[in-house]
C-alpha positions in Angstrom: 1.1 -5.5 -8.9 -0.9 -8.5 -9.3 -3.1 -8.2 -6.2 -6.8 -6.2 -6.4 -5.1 -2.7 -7.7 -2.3 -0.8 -6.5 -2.1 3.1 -5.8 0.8 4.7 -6.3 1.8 8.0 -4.7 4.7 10.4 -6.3 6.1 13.3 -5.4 4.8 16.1 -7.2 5.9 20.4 -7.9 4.2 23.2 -6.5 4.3 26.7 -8.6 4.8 29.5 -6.4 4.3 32.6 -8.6 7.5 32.4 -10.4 9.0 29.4 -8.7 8.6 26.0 -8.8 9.1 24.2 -5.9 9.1 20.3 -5.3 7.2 18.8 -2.6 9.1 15.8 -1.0 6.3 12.9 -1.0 7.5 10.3 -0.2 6.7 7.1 -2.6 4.1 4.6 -2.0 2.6 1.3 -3.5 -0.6 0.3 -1.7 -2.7 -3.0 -2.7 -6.4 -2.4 -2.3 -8.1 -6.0 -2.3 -11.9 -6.4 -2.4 -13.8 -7.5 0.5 -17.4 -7.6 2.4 -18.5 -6.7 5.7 -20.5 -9.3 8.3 -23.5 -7.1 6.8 -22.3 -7.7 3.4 -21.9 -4.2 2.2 -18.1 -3.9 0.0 -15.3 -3.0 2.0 -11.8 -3.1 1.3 -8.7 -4.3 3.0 -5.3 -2.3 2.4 -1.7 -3.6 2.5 1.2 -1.1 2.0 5.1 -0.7 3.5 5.7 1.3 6.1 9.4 2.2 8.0 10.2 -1.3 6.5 7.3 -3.0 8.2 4.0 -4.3 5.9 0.8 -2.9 7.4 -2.5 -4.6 6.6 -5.5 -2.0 7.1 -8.9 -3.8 7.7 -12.5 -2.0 7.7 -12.7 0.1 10.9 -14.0 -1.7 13.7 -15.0 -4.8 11.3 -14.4 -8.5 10.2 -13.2 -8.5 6.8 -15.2 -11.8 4.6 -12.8 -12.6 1.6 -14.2 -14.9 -1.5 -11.3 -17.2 -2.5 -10.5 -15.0 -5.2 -10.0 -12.2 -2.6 -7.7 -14.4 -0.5 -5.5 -15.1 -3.1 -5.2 -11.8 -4.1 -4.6 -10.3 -0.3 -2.1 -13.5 -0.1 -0.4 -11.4 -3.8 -0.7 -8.4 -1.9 1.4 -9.4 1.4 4.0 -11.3 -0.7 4.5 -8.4 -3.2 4.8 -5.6 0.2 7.5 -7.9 1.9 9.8 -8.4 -0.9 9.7 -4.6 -1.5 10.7 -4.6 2.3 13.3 -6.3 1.9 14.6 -4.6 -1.4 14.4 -1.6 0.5 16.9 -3.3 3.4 19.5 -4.4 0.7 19.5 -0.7 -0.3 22.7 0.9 1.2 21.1 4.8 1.3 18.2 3.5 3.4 20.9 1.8 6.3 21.7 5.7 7.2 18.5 6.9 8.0 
């Protein structure tokens, strides 16, 4: 992921004595890019996929102020969460659901 720095999330095991059990999490890519505040303290916007929709998370109740660097990077971010969306709708296990 070109954009600021992804997260990913994976499913991980659980050990239950003598068990192991795997916990279904589901997987994730998020973008994190930079950003300011009106205030100018460091925020962050976050992009990530969602039920085959991209969500863009802003600073709680604030404007987000992107350097040009920052815009290209949340333009990265939006491009790189809608072609896994639509990846995800040529996929024929994910028509099903």
């Amino acid at each position: 992921m070109v954009a600021g720095h992804a997260r990913r999330t994976v499913a991980r095991t659980k050990n239950t004595g003598t068990r192991r059990e795997a916990i279904d999490v589901a997987v994730r890519d998020e973008w994190a890019i930079s950003c300011r505040d009106l205030a100018g303290r460091k925020r962050e916007l976050t992009v990530f996929v969602s039920s085959e929709r991209v969500v863009l998370v802003a600073p709680p109740g604030e404007a987000a102020v992107l350097a040009p660097l920052d815009v290209g990077r949340l333009r990265a971010a939006l491009r790189d969460a809608v072609v896994q969306v639509a990846r995800s709708g040529e996929d024929p296990e994910t028509e099903d659901e």
